[in-house]
Each structure stands twice: as C-alpha cells, then as structure tokens.
N, CA, C and O atoms as a GROMACS GRO file, in nm:
protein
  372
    1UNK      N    1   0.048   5.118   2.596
    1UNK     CA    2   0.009   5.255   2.572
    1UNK      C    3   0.040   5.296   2.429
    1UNK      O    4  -0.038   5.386   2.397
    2UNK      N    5   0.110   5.270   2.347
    2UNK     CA    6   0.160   5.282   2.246
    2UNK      C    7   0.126   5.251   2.134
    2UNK      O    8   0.160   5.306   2.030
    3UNK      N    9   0.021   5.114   2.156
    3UNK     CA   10  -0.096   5.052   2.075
    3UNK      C   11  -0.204   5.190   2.079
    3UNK      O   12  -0.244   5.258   1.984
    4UNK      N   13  -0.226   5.198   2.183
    4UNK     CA   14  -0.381   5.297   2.163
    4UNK      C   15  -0.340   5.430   2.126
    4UNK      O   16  -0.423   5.511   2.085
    5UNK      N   17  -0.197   5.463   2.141
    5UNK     CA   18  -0.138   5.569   2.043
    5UNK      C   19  -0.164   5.585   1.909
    5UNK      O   20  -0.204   5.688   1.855
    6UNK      N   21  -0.133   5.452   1.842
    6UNK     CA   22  -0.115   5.454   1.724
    6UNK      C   23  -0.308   5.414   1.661
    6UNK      O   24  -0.365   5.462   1.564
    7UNK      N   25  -0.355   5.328   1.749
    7UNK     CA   26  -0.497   5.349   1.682
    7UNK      C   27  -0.620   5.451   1.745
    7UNK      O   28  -0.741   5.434   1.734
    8UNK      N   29  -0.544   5.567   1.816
    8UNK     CA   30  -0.643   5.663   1.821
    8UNK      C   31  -0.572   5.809   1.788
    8UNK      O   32  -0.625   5.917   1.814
    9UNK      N   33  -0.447   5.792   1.726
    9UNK     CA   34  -0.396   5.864   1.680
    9UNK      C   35  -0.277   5.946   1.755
    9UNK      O   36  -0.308   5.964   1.873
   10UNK      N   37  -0.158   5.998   1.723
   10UNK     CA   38  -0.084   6.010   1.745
   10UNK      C   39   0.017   6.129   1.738
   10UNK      O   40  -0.046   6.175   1.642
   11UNK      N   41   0.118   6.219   1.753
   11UNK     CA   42   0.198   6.323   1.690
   11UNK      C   43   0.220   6.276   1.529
   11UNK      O   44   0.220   6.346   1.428
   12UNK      N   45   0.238   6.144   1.544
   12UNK     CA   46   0.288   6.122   1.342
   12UNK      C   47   0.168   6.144   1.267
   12UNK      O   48   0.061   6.144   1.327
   13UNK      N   49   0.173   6.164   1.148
   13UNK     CA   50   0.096   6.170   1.056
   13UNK      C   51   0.096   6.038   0.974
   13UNK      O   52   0.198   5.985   0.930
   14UNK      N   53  -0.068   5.978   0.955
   14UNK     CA   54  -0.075   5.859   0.926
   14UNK      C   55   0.019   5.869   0.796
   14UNK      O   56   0.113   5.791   0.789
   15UNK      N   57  -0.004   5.966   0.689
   15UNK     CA   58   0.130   5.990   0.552
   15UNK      C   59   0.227   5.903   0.562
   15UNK      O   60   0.261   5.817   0.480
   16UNK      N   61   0.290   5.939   0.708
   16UNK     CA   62   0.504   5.948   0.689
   16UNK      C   63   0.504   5.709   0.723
   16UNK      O   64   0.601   5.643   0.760
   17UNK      N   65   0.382   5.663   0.694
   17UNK     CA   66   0.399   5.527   0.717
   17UNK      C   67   0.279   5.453   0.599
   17UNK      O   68   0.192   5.368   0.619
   18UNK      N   69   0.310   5.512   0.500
   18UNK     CA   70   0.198   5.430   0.423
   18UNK      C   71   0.339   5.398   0.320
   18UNK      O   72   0.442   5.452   0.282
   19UNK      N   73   0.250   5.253   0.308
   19UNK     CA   74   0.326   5.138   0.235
   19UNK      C   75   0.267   5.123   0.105
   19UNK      O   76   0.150   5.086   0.093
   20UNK      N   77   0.358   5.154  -0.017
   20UNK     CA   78   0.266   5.095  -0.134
   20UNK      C   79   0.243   5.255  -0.213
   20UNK      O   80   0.302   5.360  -0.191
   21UNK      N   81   0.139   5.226  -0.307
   21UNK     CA   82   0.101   5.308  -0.380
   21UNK      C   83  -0.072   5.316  -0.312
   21UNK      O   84  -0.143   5.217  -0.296
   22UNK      N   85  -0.110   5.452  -0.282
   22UNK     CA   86  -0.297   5.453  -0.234
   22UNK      C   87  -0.346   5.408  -0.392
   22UNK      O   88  -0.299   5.440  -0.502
   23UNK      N   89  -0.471   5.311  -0.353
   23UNK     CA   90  -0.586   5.279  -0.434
   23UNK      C   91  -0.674   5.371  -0.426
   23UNK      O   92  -0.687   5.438  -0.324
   24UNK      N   93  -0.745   5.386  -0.532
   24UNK     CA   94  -0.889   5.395  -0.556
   24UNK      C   95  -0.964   5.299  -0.563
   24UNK      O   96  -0.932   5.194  -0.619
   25UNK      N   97  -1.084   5.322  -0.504
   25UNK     CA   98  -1.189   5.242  -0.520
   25UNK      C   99  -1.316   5.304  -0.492
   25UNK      O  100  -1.303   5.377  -0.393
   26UNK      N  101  -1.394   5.304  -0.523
   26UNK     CA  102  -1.562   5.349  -0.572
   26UNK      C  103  -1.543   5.529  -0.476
   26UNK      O  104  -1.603   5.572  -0.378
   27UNK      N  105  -1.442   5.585  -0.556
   27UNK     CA  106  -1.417   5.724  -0.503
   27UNK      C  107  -1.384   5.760  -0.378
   27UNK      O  108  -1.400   5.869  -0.325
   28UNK      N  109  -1.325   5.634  -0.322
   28UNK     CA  110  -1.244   5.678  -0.180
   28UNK      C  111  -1.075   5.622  -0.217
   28UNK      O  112  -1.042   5.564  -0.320
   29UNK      N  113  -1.000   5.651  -0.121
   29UNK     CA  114  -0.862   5.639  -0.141
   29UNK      C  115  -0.843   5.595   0.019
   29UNK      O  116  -0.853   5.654   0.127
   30UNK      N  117  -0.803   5.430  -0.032
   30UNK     CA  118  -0.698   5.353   0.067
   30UNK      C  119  -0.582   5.368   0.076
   30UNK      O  120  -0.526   5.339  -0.029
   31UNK      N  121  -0.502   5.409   0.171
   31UNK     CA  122  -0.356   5.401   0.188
   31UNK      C  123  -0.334   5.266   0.314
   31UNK      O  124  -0.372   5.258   0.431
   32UNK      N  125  -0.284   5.206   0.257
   32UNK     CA  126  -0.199   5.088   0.393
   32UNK      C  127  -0.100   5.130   0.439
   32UNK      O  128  -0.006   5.147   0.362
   33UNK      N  129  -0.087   5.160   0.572
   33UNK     CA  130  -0.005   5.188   0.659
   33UNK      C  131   0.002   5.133   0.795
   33UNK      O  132  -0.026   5.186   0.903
   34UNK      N  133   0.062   4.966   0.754
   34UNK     CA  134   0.093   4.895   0.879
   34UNK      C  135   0.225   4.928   0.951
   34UNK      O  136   0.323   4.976   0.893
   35UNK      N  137   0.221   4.899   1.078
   35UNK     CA  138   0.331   4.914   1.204
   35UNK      C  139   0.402   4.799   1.254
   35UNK      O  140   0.374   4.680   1.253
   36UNK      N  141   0.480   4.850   1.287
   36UNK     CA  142   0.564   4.700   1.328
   36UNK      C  143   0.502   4.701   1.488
   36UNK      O  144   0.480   4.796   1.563
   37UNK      N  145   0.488   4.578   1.501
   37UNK     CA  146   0.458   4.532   1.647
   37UNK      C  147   0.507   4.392   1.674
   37UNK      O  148   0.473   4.316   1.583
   38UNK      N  149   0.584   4.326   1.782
   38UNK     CA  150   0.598   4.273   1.833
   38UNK      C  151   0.699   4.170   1.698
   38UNK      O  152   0.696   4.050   1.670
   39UNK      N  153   0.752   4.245   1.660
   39UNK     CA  154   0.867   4.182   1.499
   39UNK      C  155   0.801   4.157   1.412
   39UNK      O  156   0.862   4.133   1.307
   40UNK      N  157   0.629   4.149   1.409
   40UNK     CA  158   0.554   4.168   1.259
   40UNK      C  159   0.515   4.305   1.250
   40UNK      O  160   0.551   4.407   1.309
   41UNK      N  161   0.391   4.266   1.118
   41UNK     CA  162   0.377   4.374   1.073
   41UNK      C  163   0.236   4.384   1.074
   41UNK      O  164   0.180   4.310   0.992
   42UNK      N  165   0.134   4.484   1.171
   42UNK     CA  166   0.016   4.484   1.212
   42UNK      C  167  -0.073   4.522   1.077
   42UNK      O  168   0.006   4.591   1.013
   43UNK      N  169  -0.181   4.515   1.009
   43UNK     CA  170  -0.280   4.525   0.906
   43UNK      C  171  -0.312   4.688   0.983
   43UNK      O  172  -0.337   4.695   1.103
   44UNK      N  173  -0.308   4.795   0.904
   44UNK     CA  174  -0.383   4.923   0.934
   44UNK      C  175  -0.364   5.008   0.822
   44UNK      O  176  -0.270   5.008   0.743
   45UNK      N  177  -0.475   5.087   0.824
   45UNK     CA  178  -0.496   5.176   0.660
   45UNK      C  179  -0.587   5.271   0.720
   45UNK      O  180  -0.655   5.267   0.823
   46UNK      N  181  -0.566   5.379   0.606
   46UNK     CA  182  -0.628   5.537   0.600
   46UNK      C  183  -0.738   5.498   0.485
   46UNK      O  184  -0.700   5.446   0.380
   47UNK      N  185  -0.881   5.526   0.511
   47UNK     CA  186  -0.994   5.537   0.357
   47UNK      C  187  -1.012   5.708   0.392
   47UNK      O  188  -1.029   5.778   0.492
   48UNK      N  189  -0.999   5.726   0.262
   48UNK     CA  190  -1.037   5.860   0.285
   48UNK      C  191  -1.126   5.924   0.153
   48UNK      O  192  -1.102   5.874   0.043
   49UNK      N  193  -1.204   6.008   0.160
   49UNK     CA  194  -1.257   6.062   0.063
   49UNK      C  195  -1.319   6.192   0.060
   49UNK      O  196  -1.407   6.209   0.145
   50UNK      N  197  -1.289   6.307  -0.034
   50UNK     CA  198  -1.373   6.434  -0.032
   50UNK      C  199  -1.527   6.434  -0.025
   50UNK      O  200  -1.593   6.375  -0.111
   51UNK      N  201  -1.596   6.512   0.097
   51UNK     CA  202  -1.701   6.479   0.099
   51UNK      C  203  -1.733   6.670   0.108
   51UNK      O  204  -1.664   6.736   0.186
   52UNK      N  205  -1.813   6.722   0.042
   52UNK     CA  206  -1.817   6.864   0.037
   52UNK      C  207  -1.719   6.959   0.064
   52UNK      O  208  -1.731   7.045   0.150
   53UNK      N  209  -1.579   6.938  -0.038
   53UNK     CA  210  -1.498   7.037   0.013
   53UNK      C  211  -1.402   6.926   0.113
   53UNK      O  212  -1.280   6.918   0.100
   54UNK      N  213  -1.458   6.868   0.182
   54UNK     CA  214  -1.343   6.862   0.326
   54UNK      C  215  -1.336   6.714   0.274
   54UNK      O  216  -1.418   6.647   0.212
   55UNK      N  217  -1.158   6.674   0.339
   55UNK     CA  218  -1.143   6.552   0.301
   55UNK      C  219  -1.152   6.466   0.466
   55UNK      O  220  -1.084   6.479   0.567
   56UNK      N  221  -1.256   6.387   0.436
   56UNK     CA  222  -1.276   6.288   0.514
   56UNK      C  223  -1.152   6.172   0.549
   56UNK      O  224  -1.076   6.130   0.461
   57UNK      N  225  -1.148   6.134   0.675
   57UNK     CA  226  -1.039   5.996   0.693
   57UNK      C  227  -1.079   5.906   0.801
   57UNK      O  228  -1.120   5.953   0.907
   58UNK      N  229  -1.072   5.795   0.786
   58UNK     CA  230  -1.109   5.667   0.880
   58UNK      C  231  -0.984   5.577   0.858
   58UNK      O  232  -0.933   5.504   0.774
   59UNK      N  233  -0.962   5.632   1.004
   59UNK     CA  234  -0.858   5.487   1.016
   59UNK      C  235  -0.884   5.325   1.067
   59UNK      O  236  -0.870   5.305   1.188
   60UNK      N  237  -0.903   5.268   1.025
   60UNK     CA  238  -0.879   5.123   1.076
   60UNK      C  239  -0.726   5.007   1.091
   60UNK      O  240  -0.628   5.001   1.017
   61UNK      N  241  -0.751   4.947   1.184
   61UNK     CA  242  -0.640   4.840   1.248
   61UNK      C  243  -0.689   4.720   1.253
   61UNK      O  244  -0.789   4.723   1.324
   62UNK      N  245  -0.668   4.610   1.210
   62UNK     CA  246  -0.685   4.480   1.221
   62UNK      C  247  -0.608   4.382   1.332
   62UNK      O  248  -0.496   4.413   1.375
   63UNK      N  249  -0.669   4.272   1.371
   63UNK     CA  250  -0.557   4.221   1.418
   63UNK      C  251  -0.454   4.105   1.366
   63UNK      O  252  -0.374   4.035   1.429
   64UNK      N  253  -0.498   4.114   1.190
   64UNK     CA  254  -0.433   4.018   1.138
   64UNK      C  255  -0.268   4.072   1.123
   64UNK      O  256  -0.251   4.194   1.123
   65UNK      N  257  -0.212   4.030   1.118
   65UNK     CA  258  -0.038   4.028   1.161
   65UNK      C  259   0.077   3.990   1.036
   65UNK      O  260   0.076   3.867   1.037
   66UNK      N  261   0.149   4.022   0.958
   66UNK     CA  262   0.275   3.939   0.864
   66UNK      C  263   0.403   3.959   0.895
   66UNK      O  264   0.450   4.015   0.994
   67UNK      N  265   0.468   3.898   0.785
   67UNK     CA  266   0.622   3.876   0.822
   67UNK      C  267   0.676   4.008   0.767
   67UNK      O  268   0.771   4.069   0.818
   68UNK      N  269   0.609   4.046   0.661
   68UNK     CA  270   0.654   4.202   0.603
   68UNK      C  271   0.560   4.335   0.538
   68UNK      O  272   0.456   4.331   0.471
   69UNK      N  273   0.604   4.398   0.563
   69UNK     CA  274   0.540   4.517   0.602
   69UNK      C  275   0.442   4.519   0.420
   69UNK      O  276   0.330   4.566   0.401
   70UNK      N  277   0.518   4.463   0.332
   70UNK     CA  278   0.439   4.422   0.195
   70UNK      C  279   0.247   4.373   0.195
   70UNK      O  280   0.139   4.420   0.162
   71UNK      N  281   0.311   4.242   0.261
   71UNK     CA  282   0.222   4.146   0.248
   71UNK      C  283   0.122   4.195   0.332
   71UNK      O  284   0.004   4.173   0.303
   72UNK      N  285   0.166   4.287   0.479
   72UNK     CA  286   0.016   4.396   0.567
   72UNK      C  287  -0.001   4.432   0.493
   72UNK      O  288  -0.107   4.381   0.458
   73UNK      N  289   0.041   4.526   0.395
   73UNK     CA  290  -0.007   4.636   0.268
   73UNK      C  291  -0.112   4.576   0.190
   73UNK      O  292  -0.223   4.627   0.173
   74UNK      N  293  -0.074   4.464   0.142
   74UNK     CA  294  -0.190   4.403   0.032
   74UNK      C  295  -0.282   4.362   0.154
   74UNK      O  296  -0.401   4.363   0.122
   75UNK      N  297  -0.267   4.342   0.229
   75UNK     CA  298  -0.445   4.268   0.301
   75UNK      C  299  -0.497   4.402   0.327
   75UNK      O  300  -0.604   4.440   0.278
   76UNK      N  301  -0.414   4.483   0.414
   76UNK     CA  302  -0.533   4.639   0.450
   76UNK      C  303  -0.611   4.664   0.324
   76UNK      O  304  -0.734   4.676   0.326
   77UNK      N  305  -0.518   4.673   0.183
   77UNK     CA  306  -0.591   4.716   0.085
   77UNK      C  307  -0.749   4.629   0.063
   77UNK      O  308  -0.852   4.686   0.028
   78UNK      N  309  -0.741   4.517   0.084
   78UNK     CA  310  -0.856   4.429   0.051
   78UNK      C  311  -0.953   4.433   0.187
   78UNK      O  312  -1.071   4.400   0.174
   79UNK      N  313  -0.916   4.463   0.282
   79UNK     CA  314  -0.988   4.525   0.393
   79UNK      C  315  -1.032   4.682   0.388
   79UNK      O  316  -1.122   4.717   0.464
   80UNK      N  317  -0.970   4.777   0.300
   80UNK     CA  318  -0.996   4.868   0.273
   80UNK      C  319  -1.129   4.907   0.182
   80UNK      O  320  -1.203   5.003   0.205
   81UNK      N  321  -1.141   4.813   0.075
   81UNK     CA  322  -1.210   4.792  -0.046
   81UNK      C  323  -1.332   4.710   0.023
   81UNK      O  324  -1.444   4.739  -0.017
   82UNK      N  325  -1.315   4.586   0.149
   82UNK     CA  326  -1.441   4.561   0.213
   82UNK      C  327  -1.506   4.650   0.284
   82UNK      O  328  -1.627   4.646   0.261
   83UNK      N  329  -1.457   4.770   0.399
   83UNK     CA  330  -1.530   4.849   0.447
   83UNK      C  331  -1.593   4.920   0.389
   83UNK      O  332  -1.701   4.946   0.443
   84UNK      N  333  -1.567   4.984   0.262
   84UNK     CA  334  -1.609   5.052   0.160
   84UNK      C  335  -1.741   4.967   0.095
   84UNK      O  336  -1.859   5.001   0.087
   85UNK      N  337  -1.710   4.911   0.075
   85UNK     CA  338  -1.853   4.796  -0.009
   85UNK      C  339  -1.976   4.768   0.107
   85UNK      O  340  -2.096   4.758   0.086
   86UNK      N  341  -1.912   4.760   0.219
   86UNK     CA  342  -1.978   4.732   0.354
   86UNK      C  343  -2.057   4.861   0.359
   86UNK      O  344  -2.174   4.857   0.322
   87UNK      N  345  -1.989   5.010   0.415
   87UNK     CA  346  -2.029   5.068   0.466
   87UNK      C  347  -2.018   5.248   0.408
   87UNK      O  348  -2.030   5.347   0.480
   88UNK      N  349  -1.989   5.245   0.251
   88UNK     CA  350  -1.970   5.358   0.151
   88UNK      C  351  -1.958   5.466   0.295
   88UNK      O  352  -1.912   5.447   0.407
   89UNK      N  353  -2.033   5.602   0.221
   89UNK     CA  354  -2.057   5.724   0.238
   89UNK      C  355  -2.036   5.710   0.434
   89UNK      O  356  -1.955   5.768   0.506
   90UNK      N  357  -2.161   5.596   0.479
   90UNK     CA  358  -2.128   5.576   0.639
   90UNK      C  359  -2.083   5.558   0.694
   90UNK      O  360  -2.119   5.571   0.811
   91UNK      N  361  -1.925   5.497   0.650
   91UNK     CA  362  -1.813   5.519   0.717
   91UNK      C  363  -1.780   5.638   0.812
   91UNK      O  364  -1.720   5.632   0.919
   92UNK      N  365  -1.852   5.787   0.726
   92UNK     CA  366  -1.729   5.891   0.769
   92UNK      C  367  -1.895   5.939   0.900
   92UNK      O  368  -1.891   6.048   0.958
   93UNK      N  369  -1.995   5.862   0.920
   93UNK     CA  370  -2.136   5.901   0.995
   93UNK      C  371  -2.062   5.911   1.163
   93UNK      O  372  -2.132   5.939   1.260
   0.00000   0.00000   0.00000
C-alpha cells in the first residue's frame, strides 16, 4: 500500500525528498526524488513546467533500483530529459 502511496501521491510533498540540484532542460525542470525501498534506492522524479500561469507537474517512478540515493538521482535525471525529448508539452495532456 505504501508503493501506490508514494506513486499516486501522498500527504508529503514531492519537495521535502528531492535529491541533488533540479535541472533544466528544454524549459521544464527535473527534480530526482528517489525513495528508499526494500534497502535501495527506487529511480523517481518531478518534470515540471509553467504552462500559462500555472505550474504543471508529472511525476514518474521507474523500476530501476541503486545502492544510493546519488546514483537514483543521476538516472531519474536522464530519464527525466528522455520523457521530455519523447513527449515535450504532452506530457502535462
């Protein structure tokens, strides 16, 4: 239950668990904010971007997994930067 907490959202605010410094990339902003699960560290990130006024957010979760909460940080980011190239503006559709 606690899984589908955290990827359909939750009392926390995705904020109080982002790892790293947020990127830019082609005018959206990745934050990585992986979770510990099962003694690793699960791949999940915030893209977000102002779209008229209101700031848009999409969360995604992977099921790729590390030893530290670092090394999730750098892959969400490069998973962050693929959905974006994948799927710009239609992400937030």
């Amino acid at each position: 239950m606690s899984f589908l907490k955290r990827l359909f959202g939750s009392e926390k605010s995705a904020e109080q668990g982002t790892v790293g410094k947020p990127e830019e990339h082609k005018g959206f902003t990745i934050r990585a904010t992986p979770f510990s699960q099962e003694g690793q560290f699960q791949t999940c990130g915030v893209i977000s971007k102002e779209i008229g006024g209101e700031v848009k957010e999409h969360r995604f979760v992977r099921a790729d997994r590390f030893p530290s909460a670092d090394l999730a940080a750098e892959h969400a980011i490069r998973k962050g930067r693929q959905i974006i190239d994948e799927q710009g503006d239609a992400l937030f559709s």
